[in-house]
C-alpha positions in Angstrom: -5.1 28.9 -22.7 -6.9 25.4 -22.5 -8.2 23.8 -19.3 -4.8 22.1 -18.8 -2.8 25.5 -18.7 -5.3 26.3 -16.1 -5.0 23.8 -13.3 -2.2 24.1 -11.2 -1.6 21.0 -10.0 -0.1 22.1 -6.4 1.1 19.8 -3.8 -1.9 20.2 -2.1 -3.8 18.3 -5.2 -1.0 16.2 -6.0 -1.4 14.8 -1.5 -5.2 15.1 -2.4 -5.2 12.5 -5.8 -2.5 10.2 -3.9 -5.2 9.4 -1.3 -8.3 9.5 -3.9 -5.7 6.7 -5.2 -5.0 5.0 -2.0 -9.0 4.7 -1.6 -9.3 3.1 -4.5 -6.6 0.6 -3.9 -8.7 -0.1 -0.6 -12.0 0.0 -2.2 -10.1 -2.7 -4.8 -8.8 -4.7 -2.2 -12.8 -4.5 -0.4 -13.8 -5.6 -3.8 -12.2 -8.7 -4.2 -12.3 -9.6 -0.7 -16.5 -9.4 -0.4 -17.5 -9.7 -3.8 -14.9 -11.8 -6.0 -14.3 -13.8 -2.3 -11.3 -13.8 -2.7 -9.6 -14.3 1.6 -6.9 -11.6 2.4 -3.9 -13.5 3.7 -1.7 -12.1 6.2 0.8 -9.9 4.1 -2.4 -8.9 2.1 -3.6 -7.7 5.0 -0.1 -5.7 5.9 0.0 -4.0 2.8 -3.9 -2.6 3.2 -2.9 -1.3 6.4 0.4 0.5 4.7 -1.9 1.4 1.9 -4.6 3.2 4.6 -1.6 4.8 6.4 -0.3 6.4 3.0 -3.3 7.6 1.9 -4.2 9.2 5.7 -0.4 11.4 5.1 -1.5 12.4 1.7 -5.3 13.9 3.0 -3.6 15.1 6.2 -0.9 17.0 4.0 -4.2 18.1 1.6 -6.3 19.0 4.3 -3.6 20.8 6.1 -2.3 23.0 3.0 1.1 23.3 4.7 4.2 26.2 3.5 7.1 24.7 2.3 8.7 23.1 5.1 5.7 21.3 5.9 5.7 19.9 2.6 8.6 18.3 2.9 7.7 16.7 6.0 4.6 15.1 4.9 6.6 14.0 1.5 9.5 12.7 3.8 6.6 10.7 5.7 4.6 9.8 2.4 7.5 8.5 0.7 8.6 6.3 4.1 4.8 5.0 4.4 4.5 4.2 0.6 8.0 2.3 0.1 7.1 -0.1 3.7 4.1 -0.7 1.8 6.8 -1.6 -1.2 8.8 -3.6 1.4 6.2 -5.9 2.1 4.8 -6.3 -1.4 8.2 -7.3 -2.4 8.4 -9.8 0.0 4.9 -11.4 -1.2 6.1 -11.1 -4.5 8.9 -13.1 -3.6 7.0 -15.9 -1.9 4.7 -16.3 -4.4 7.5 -16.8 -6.4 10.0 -19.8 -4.8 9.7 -23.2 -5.3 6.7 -25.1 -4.1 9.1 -27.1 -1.4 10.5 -23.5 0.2 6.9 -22.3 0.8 6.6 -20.8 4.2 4.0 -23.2 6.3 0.7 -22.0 6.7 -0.3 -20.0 9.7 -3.2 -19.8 11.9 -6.1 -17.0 10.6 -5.3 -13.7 11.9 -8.7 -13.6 13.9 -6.9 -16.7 16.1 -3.8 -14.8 16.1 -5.5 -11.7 17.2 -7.1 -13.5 19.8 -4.7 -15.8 21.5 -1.0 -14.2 20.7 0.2 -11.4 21.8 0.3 -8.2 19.3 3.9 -8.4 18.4 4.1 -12.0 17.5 0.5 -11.6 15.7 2.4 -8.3 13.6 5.5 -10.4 13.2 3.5 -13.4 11.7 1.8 -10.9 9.8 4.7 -9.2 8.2 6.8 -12.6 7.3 4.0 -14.2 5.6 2.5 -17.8 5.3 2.2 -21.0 2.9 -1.0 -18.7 2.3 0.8 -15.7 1.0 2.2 -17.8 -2.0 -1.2 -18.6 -3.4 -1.8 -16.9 -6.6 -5.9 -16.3 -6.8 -5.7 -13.4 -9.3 -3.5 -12.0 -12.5 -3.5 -9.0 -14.9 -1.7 -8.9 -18.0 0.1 -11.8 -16.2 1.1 -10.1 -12.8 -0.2 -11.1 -9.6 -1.8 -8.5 -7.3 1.2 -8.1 -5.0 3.0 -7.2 -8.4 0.6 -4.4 -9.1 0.5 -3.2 -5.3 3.9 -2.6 -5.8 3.6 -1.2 -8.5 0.9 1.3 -6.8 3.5 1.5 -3.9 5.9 3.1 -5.9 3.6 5.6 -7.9 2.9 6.9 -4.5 6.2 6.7 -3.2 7.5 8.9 -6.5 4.3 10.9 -6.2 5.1 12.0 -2.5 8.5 12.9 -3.2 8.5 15.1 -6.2 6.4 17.2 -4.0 9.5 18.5 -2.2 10.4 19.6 -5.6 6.9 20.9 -6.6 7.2 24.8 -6.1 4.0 27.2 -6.1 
């Protein structure tokens, strides 16, 4: 039998290759941020934090190796992490998509917010996104970043559940 026939691609795998994935997105995201300069806005931002939080489920659920039931817990929670990820790269994908005259205004830099509002209005700013979120500063194959995030959201999202269905 070939080297294919001899993997068994477990959940535990499947949870470890998820987060390998998620810290790619991240090392991605590092990569146009400090090298390409390329400034984060705020839903940016969001989506890296929902793309950490996936990733830690999926080594958590690798690391721990758990039986059955425990599976389906950290798919459950996977699945809800990955598709809030997908809820907020929808929503940049839809500002970057209205008309130039229904552009949210631009917000303050999150360091300002950080510093001089409290943490819920600073996550709520975050989360509904700014003139800044509409800005289109990179495409492949004609799709904008949030596009592909999605994208990645759902992979992971469809990754994470098929787990439940991923016998040993």
């Amino acid at each position: 039998m070939g080297l294919i026939n001899a993997i068994k691609f477990t959940p535990r795998i499947w949870f470890f290759l998820g987060s390998a994935g998620c810290v790619f997105l991240l090392s991605m995201g590092a990569y146009f941020q400090f090298v390409q300069g390329l400034d984060p806005c705020p839903l940016c931002i969001s989506q890296r934090i929902a793309i950490f939080l996936t990733g830690l489920v999926f080594l958590i659920a690798a690391i721990h190796n758990p039986a059955r039931t425990g599976i389906n817990r950290y798919s459950i929670l996977g699945t809800l992490t990955a598709l809030g990820g997908a809820s907020i790269s929808t929503r940049h994908v839809w500002i970057q998509n209205l008309p130039p005259d229904q552009v949210p205004e631009c917000k303050p830099a999150l360091e300002y917010m950080l510093q001089n509002f409290p943490l819920i209005e600073t996550v709520k700013l975050m989360l509904s996104g700014t003139g800044d979120c509409a800005k289109v500063d990179w495409t492949m194959l004609g799709f904008s970043m949030p596009v592909w995030t999605l994208l990645a959201f759902l992979m992971l999202a469809t990754l994470s559940l098929v787990q439940i269905w991923n016998h040993d």
